[in-house]
C-alpha positions in Angstrom: 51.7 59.5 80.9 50.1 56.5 79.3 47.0 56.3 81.8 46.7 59.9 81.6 46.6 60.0 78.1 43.5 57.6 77.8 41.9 59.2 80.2 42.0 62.5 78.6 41.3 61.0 75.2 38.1 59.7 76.4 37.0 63.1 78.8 36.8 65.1 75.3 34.8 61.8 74.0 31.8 63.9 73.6 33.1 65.7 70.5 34.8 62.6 68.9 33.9 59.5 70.9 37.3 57.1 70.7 36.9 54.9 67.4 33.6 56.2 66.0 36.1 59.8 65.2 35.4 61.4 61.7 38.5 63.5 62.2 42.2 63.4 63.2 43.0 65.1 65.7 46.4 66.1 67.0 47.5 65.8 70.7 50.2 68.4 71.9 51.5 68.0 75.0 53.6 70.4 76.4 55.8 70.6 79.7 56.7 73.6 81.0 58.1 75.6 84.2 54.9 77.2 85.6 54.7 79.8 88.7 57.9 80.7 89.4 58.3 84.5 88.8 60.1 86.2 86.1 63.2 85.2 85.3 65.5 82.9 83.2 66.8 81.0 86.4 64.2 78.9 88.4 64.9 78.4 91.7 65.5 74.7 92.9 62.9 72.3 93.1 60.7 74.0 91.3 58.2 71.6 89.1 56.6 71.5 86.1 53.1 71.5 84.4 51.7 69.6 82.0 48.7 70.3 79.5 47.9 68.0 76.3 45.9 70.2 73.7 44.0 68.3 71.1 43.5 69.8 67.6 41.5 68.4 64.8 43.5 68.4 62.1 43.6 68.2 58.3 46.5 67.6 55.5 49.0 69.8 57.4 50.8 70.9 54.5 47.7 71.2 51.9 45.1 68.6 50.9 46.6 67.2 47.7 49.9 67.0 49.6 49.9 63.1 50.6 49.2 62.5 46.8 51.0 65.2 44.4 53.5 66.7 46.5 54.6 70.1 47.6 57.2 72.4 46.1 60.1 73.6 48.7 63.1 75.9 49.2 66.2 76.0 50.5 66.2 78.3 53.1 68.3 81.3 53.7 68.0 80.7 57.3 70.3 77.5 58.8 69.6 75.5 61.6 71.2 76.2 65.0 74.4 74.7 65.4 74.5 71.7 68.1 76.6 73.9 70.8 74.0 76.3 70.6 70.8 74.6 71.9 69.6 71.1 72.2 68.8 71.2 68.9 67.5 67.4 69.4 65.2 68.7 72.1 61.4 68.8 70.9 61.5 72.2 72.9 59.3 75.4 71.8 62.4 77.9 71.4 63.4 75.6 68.7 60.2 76.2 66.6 61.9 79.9 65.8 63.9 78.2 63.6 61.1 76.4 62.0 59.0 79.9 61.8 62.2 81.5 59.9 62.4 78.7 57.5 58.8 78.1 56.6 57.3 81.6 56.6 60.2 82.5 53.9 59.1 79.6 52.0 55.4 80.5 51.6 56.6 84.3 50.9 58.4 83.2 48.0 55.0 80.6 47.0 56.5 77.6 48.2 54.5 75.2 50.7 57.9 74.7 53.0 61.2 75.1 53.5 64.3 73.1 53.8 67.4 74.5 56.0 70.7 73.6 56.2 73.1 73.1 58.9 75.7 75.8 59.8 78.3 73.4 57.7 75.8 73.5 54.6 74.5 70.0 54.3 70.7 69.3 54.3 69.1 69.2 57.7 65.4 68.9 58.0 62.1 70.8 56.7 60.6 73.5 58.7 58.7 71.2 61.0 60.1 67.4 59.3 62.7 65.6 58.9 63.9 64.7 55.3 64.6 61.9 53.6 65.9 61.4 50.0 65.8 58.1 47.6 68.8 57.9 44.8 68.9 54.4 43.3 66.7 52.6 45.8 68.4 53.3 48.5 66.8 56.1 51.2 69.1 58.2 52.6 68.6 61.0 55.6 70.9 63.6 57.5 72.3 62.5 60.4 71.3 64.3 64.0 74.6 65.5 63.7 73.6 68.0 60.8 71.0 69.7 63.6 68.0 67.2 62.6 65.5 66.4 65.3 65.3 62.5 66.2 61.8 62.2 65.2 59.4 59.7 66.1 58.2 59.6 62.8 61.8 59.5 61.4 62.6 56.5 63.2 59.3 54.7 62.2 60.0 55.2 58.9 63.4 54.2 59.0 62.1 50.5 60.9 59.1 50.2 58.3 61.4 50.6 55.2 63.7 48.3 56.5 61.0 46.1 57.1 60.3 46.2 53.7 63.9 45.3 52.6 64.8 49.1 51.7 68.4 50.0 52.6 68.3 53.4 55.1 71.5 55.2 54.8 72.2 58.5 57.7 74.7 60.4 56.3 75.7 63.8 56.0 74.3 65.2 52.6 74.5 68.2 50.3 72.4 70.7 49.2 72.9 69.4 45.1 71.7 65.7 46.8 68.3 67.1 46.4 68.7 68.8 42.6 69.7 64.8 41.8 67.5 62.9 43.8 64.9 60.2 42.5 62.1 61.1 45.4 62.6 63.1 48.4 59.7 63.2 51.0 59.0 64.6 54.2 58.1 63.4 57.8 56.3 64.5 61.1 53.5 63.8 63.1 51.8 66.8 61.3 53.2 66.5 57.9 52.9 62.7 58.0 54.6 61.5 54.9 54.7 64.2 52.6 56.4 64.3 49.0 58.5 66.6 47.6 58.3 67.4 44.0 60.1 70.3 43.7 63.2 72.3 45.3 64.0 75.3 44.3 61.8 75.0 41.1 64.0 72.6 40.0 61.6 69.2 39.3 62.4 66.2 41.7 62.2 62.3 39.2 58.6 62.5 37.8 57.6 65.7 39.8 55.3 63.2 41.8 55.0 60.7 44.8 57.2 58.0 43.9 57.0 54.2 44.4 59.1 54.4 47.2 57.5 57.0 48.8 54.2 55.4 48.3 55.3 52.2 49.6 56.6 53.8 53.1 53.1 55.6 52.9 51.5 52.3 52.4 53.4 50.9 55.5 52.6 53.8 57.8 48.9 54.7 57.1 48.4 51.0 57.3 50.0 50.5 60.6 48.7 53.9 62.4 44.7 53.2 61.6 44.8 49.4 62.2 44.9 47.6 58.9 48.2 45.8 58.8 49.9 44.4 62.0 51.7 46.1 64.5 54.6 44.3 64.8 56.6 47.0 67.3 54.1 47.7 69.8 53.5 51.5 69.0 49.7 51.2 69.3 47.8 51.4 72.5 44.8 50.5 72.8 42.5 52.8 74.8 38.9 51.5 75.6 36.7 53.7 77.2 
């Protein structure tokens, strides 16, 4: 997937060369059953496609997001419960779940939603996963509460530690968020967004806060090259 991937990076180098890009771009790849009839039940052997879309993309929940913050909901919708689908699975049925959660979000004027799990603790965003500070200390819901194991969670989990921040997982509660210090979010779209607002109720200083900042600090520095990468997440590709 690797040698694919840099090779596919630098066939669309026309529009954005690799390193000289003005824009981000987002790279989707998707896996999926392809000519095998109708049908919910494949026949054996059957094999799978892959395509890799590329999107430029912006601030994916607003442009003053990264800096000020977005206001969010608790959703009426829950997550799916663990026994129902692989709710850890980066799988497109999921994203019905996300669609419920956010689009009743920005109905009500909020940039995103929050869900629960069918047990009523927090479980992710719409399309993150969620993390809360209370006394210096970051905490986060377990996968167990339905939230996906994202890539970008786990980075940020390694960076903050890396920075000497204790990372709790735990299962948390709805109120958690009313009494937080910070709460922010995380994907490969939303980045590292913070939250300054749930349910109209103001999270600390209704800003980013240090904390927040400083795991922004530690990823944007990371992803575009400025500070070391000390895990190995960064390929190179040369064309």
């Amino acid at each position: 997937m690797t040698t694919k991937k840099a090779d596919y990076i630098w066939f669309n180098g026309e529009m954005t060369p690799w390193g000289e890009a003005k824009v981000h771009r987002l790279h989707s790849p998707l896996v999926f059953v392809g000519d095998v009839g109708m049908g919910v039940n494949p026949p054996e052997g059957y094999t799978t496609d892959v395509i890799i879309a590329a999107f430029p993309w912006g601030a994916y929940l607003g442009a003053e997001a990264l800096d000020q913050g977005i206001d969010a909901m608790v959703s009426s919708w829950n997550r799916a419960a663990p026994n129902t689908i692989p709710t850890a699975a980066k799988a497109g049925g999921n994203y019905l779940s996300s669609l419920l959660v956010g689009s009743e979000a920005r109905r009500h004027g909020y940039q995103e939603g929050i869900a629960l799990d069918v047990n009523g603790f927090l479980s992710e965003g719409a399309g993150e996963n969620l993390f809360e500070v209370k006394d210096g200390v970051i905490y986060t819901p377990p996968f167990t509460s339905s939230a996906l194991p994202g890539i970008t969670r786990d980075a940020i989990i390694k960076l903050a530690k890396d920075l000497g921040i204790e990372v709790r997982e735990q299962v948390l509660s709805r109120e958690s968020l009313y009494l937080a210090d910070e709460v922010f979010m995380s994907g490969t779209a939303a980045e590292i967004t913070p939250v300054r607002s749930v349910d109209r109720i103001q999270v600390g200083e209704g800003r980013c806060g240090p904390i927040t900042k400083r795991i922004q600090q530690a990823f944007f520095g990371l992803f575009t090259g400025e500070t070391e990468d000390k895990w190995g997440w960064l390929d190179q590709v040369n064309p």
